[in-house]
MARFIPA-868142 format. One record per atom (N, C-alpha, C): residue in one letter; x, y, z. Coordinates in pm, whole numbers, plus 50000, padded with zeros to 5 digits. Layout:
<recs>
AXYZ...
</recs>
This chain:
<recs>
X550677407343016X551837404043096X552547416943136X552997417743253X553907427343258X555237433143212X555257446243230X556467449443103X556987453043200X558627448143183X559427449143323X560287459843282X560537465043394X561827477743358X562827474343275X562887459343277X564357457843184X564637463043057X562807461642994X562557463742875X562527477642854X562697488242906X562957507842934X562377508742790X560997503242750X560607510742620X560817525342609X560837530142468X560947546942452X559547545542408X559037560142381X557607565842340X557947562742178X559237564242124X559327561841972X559157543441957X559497537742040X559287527642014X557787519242017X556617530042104X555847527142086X554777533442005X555847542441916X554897547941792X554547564241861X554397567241963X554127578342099X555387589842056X554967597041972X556487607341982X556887624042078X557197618342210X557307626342295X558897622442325X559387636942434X560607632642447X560087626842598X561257618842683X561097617142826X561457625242891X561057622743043X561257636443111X562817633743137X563477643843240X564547642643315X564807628343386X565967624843408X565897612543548X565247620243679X564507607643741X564187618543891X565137612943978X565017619744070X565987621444169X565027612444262X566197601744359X565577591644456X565327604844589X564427604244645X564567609244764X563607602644849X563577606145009X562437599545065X561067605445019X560987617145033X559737622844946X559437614944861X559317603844775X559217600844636X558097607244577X557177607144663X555577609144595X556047625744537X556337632544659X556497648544604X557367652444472X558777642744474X559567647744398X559207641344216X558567631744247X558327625044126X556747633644008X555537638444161X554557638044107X554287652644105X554837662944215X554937674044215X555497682844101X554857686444030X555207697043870X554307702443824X554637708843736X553807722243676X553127713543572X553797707143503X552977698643370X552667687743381X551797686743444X551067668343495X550407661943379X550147655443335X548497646343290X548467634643255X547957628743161X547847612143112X548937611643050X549517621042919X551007619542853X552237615842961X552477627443045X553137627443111X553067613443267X552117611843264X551697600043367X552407589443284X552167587643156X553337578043096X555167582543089X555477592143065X556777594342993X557237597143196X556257597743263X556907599843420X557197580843432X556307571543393X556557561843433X557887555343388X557797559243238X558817553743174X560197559243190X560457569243253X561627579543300X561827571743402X561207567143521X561607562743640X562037550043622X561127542943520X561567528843503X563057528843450X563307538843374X564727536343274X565907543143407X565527550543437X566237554943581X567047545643671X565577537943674X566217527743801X566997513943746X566797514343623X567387502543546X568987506043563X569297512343554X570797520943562X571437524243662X570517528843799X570957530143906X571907519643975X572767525744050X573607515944132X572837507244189X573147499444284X572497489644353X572497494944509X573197502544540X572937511744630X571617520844635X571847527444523X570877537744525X569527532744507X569267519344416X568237514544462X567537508444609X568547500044641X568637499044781X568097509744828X568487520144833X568637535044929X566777531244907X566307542344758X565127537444770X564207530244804X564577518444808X563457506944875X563137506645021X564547510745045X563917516045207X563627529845264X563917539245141X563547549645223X562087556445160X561757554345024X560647554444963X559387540944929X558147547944965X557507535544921X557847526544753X557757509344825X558067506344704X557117503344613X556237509344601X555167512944493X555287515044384X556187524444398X556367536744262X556967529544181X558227519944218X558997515144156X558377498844122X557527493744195X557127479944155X556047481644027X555367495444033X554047496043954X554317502843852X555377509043833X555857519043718X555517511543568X556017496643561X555517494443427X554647491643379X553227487443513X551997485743470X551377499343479X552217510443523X551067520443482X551547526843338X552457523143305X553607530043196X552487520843079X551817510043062X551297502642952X549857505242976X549377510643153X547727513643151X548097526843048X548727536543086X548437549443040X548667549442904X549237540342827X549257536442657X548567536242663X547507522142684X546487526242652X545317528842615X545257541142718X543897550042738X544417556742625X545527562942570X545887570742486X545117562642370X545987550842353X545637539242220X544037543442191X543447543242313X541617536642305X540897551042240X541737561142340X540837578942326X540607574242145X542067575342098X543017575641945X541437568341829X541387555541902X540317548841793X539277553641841X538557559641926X537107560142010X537367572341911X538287579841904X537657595941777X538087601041679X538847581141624X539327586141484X539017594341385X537147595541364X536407602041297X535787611041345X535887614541479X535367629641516X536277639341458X536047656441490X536967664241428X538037668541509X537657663741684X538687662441747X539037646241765X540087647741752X540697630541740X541907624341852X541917634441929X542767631342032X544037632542025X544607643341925X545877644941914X547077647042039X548207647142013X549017643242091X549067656442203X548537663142108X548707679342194X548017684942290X546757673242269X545527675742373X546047667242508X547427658542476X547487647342590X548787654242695X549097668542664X550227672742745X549627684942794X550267685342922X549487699542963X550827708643009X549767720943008X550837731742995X549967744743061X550257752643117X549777761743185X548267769543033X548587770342920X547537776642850X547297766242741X547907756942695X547477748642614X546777729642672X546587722342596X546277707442628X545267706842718X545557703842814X544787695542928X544427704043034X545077718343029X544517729343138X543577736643065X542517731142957X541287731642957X540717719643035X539537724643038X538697720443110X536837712042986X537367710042836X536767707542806X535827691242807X534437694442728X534397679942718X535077672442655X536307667242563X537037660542524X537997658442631X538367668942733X539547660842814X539297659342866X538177655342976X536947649143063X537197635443012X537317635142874X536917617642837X538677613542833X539917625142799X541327616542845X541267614242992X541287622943090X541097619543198X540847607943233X539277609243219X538787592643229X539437581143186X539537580043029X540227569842972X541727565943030X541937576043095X543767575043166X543727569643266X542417573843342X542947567743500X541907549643469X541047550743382X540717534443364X541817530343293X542667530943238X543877524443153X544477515443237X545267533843377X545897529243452X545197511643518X544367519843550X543417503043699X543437491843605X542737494943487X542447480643467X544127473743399X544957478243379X546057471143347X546877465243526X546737474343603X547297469843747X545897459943788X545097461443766X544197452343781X544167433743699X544507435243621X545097423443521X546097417543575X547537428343599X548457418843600X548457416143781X548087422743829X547487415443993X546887401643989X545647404243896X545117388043889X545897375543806X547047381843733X548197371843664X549047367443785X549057372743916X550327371143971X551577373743946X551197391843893X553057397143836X553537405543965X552297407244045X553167416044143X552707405044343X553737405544411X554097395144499X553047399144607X552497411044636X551677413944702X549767410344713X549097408044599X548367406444561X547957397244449X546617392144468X546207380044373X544687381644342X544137371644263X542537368044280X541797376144398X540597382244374X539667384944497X539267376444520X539497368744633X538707355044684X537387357044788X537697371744835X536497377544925X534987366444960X534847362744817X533677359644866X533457346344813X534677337044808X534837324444715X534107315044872X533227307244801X532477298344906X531067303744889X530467311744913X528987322344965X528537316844791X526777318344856X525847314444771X525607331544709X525677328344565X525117338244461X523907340944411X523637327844447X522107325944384X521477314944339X520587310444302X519867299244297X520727289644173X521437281044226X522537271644147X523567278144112X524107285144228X525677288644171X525917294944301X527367294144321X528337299644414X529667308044367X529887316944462X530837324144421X532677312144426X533097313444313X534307305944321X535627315844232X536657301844187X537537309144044X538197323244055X538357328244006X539427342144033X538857350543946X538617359044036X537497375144025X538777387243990X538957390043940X539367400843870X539577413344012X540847414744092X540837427044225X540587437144205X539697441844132X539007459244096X539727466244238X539477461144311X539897469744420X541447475644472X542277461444416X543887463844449X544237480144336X543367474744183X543737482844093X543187498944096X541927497444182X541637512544184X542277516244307X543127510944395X543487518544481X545117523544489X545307513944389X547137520144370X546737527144220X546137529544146X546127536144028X545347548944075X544257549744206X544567565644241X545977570844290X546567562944346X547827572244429X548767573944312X548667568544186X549397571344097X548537585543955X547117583943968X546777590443855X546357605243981X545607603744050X545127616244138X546067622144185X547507615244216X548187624744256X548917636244171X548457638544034X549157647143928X548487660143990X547057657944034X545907669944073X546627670644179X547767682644207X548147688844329X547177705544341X546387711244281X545417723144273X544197718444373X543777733044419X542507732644469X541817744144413X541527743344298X540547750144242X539657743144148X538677747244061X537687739144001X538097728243929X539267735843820X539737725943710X540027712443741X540667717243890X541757702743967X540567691644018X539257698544071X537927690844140X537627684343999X536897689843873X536577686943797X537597674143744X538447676743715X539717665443704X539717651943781X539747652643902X539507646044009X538317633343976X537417641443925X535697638143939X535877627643823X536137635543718X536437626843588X537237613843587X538367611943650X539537601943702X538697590343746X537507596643834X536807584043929X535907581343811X535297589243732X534187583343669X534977569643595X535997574643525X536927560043439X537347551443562X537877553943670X537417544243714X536247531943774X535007542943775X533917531143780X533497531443657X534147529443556X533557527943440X533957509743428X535677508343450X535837498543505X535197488143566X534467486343640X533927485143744X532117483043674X531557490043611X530457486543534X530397482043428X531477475943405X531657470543282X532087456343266X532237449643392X532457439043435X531657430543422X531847417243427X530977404743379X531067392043479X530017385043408X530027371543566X530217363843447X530937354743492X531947343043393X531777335443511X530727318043446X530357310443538X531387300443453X531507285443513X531787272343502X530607261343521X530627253843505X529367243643517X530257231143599X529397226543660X529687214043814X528697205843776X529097195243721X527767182143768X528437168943672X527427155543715X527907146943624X527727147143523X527907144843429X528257139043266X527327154843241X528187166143263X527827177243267X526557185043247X525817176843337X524217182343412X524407196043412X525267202643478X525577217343500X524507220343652X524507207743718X523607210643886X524237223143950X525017225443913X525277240043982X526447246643927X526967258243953X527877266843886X528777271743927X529787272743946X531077285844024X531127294443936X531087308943957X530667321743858X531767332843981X532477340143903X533137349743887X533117362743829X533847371943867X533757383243827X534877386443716X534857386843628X536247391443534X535837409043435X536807414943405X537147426243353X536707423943215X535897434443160X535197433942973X536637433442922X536287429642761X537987438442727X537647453142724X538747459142737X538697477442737X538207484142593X538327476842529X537367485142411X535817485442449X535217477442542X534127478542619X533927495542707X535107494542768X535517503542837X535217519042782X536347520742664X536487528742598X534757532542535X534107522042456X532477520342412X531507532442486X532207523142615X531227531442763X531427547642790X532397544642822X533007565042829X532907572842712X532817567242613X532887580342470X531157577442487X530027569842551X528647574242559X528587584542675X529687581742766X529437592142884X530167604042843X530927606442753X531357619042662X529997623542658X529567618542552X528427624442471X526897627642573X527087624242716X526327627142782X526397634142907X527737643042886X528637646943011X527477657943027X528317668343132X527537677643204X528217687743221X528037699143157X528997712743203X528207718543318X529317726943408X529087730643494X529077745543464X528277752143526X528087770543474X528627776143600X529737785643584X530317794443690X529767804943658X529187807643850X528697817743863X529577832443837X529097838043741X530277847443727X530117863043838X529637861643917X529567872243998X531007875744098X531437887244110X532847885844139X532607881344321X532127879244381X532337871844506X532437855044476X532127853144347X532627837544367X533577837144241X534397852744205X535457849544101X536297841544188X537247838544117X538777832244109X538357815944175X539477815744279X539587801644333X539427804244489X538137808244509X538027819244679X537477800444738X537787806244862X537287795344984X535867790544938X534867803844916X533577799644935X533407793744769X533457802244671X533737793544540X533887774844550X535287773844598X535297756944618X534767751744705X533397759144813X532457753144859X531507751344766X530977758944750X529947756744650X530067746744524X531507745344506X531567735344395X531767722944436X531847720944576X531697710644658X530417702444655X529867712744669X528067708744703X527297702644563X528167714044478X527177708444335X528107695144295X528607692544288X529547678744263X528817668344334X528687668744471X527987663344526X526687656444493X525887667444398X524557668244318X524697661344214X525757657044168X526157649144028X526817636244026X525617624044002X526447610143981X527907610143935X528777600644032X530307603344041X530487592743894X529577590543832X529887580143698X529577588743565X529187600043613X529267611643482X530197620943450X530607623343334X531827624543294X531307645743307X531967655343360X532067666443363X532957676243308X532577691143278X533307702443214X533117711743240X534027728843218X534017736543272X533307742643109X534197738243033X534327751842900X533697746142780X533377754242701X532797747442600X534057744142483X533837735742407X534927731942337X535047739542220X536377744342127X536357755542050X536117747941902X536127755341799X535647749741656X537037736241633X536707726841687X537537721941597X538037716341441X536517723941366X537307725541201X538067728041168X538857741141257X539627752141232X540867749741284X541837751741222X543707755341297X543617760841396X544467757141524X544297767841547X545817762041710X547007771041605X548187766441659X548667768841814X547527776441859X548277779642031X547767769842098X546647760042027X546197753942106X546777734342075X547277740041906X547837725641872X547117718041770X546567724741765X544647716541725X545017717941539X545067709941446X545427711641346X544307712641239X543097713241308X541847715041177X541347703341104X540727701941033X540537689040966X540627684640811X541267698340760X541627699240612X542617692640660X542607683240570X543717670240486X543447655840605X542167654440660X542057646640709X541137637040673X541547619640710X540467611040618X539047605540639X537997607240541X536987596240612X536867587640530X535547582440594X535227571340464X533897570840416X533407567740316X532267566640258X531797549240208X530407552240251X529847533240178X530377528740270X530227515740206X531077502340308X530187496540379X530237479540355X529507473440470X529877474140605X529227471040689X529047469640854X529557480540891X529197493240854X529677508440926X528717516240970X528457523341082X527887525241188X527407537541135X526107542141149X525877555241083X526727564541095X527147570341246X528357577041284X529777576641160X530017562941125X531307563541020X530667569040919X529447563140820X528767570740698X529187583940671X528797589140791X528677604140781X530007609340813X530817603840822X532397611440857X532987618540738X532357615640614X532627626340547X532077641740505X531107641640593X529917652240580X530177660040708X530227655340823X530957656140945X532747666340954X533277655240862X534857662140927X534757673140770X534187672640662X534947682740561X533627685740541X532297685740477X531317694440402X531107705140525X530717699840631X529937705240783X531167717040828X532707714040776X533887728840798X533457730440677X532817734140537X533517742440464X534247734140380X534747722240394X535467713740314X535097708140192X535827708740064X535287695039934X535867682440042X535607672739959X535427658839979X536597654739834X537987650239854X539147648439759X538977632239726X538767627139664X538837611339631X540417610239538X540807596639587X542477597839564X542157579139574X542757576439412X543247560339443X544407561339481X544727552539543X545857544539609X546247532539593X547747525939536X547887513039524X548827510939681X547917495039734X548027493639852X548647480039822X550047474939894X550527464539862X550327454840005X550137444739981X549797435940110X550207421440089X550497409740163X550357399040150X549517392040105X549817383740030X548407375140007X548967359939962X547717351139961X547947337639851X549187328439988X549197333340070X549597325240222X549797311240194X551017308540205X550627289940240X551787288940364X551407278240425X552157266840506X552747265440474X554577256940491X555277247240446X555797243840562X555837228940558X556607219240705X557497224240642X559247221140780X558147229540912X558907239240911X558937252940965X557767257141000X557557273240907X557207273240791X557347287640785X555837290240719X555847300440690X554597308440614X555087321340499X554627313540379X555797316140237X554187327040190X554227340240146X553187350040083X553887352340003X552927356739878X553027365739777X552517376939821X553077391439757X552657403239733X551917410639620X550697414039683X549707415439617X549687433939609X549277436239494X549177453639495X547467455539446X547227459039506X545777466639506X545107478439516X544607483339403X543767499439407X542847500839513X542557510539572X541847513239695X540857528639644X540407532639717X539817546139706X539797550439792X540527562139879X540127566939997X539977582539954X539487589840090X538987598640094X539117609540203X539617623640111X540357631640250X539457646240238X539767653140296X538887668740302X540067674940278X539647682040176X540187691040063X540277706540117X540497713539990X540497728440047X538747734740043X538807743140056X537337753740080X536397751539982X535237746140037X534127740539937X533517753939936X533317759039740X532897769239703X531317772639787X530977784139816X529487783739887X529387775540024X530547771340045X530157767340221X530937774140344X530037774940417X531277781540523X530937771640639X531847772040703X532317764840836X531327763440908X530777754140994X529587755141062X530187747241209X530057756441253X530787754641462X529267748541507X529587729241442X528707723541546X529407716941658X530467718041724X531047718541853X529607716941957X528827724741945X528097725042091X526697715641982X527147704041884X525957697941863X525227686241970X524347683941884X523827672341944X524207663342017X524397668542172X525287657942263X524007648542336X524077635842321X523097633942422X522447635942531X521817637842607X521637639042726X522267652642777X522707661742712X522947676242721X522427679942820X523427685942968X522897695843078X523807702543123X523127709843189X524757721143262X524167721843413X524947721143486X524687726043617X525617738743662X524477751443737X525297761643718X525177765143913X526797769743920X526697771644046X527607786344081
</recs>
């Protein structure tokens, strides 16, 4: 459902601890004055939404007025569905690398002229992505709810034969309304024309057709005493942990790009962003891309934010866990250099639940020993091992 300005969530309220930006200023420019800045990215694509939303909640009725006719009313109708897409992609990055050694900290989600997101690594290839699919597929949802007055159902092709016992009917999910107002809201942060900003760009679209390939046909059945003689079948949206599934495989199968380091194609020259034209070109727009290689993230390392992975948790054993989890303790602490700390814990929870007409739900509190497991200080005889550039799937570079 949509979250209406009334509700001016804060980032503390959604657990998100950033401050908001400034109020912006109404002008006819809106696009320039709102999106034009030095510190753009997925963080800020939220705390910009949520600034404008709380803005206008307050504004006179004039000054809104003023706005509606002198700025598109975009900015202001879509602000809270992009303010809950860009949660979150944050939310999804957060669980997609709880157990990697980069985990998507808050620091990687703000950019800043030398820290966060003005790398160009493979990890922010996959915020990128995850930000601008957040954005679509949440403006994409509440389009097909009927929260916004302009748009509904893709009916495009409701009537036309699909295929042998079924027709296109029912309400298809508008991929299209959502990828086209969630570029003018996520692409427009990329005001640069140099690689980082292309590369950026590239990444944005891949999450958005990630969207888009991840989609499903959701039929109905038609007939008497339900024969199922034929079908009305639709298009609807995976849930986004689908989403998220998809892009952390296209992480792991991205593609760095090799700059030619010869000084006629240093810096950000004319012919440079031809050439990176061409090779982009050379590269499916559904693969996730990078400039730099990513640095040890075992290690601290405070200019960049990056806090290391001493005192961080995994887990060991356990049914239904994915080889990937198994090994998260061998991974985030033996593989740096780390012991492996085992620590009980008494964990208190509800339990023993009952009913009573009408209407409540009466628990007892239950306390329970647990065992978890964190990476310790410096495992005697090991040293740090920078597998950063490991085993990525499908590993390539294209060098131009």
């Amino acid at each position: 459902t949509l979250w209406l300005c009334c509700h001016c969530l804060s980032p503390w309220d959604t657990g998100l601890q950033t401050q908001l930006l400034p109020p912006l200023l109404v002008t006819s420019n809106i696009q320039a004055s709102v999106w034009n800045t030095a510190a753009m990215g997925p963080w800020i694509l939220l705390t910009t939404a949520m600034s404008m939303c709380c803005h206008f909640q307050g504004a006179s009725t004039w000054t809104v007025n003023n706005f509606l006719m002198t700025g598109p009313k975009a900015f202001l109708t879509y602000a809270s569905s992009v303010q809950v897409g860009a949660q979150s992609g944050i939310q999804e990055c957060k669980h997609q690398f709880a157990l990697d050694r980069w985990n998507c900290p808050e620091s990687s989600l703000q950019l800043s002229k030398h820290t966060g997101l003005r790398s160009a690594t493979r990890e922010t290839s996959f915020v990128h992505a995850i930000s601008a699919a957040g954005v679509m597929y949440t403006l994409t949802k509440n389009c097909s709810m009927g929260d916004f007055d302009n748009c509904g159902c893709d009916d495009s092709r409701i009537g036309r034969s699909g295929g042998r016992g079924w027709i296109w009917g029912g309400c298809s999910d508008n991929v299209e309304f959502g990828e086209k107002i969630s570029k003018q809201f996520v692409d427009a942060l990329e005001d640069g024309h140099d690689s980082r900003a292309a590369v950026n760009l590239h990444n944005n679209e891949a999450g958005r057709l990630a969207i888009k390939a991840t989609m499903r046909k959701a039929c109905k059945c038609h007939g008497v005493s339900g024969s199922c003689s034929i079908q009305t079948c639709w298009m609807q949206l995976a849930d986004f942990r689908e989403v998220g599934n998809y892009l952390k495989m296209k992480h792991e199968q991205a593609k760095k790009l090799e700059m030619d380091k010869k000084p006629a194609r240093a810096g950000n020259s004319a012919d440079n962003r031809g050439v990176l034209a061409l090779t982009l070109r050379s590269i499916a727009r559904t693969e996730l891309i990078f400039l730099e290689d990513s640095p040890n993230y075992c290690l601290k390392n405070k200019s960049m934010g990056y806090r290391g992975t001493e005192g961080r948790e995994c887990v060991k054993g356990g049914k239904n866990m994915s080889p990937w989890e198994r090994k998260s303790c061998r991974r985030l602490c033996y593989e740096c250099g780390l012991r492996v700390v085992e620590k009980r814990i008494e964990v208190v929870s509800s339990c023993n639940c009952k009913f009573h007409w009408c209407c409540t739900v009466k628990c007892e509190k239950c306390t329970q020993v647990v065992t978890k497991y964190y990476c310790g200080g410096k495992h005697n005889g090991r040293k740090p091992q920078n597998k950063t550039k490991r085993k990525h799937r499908g590993r390539s570079q294209v060098t131009f």
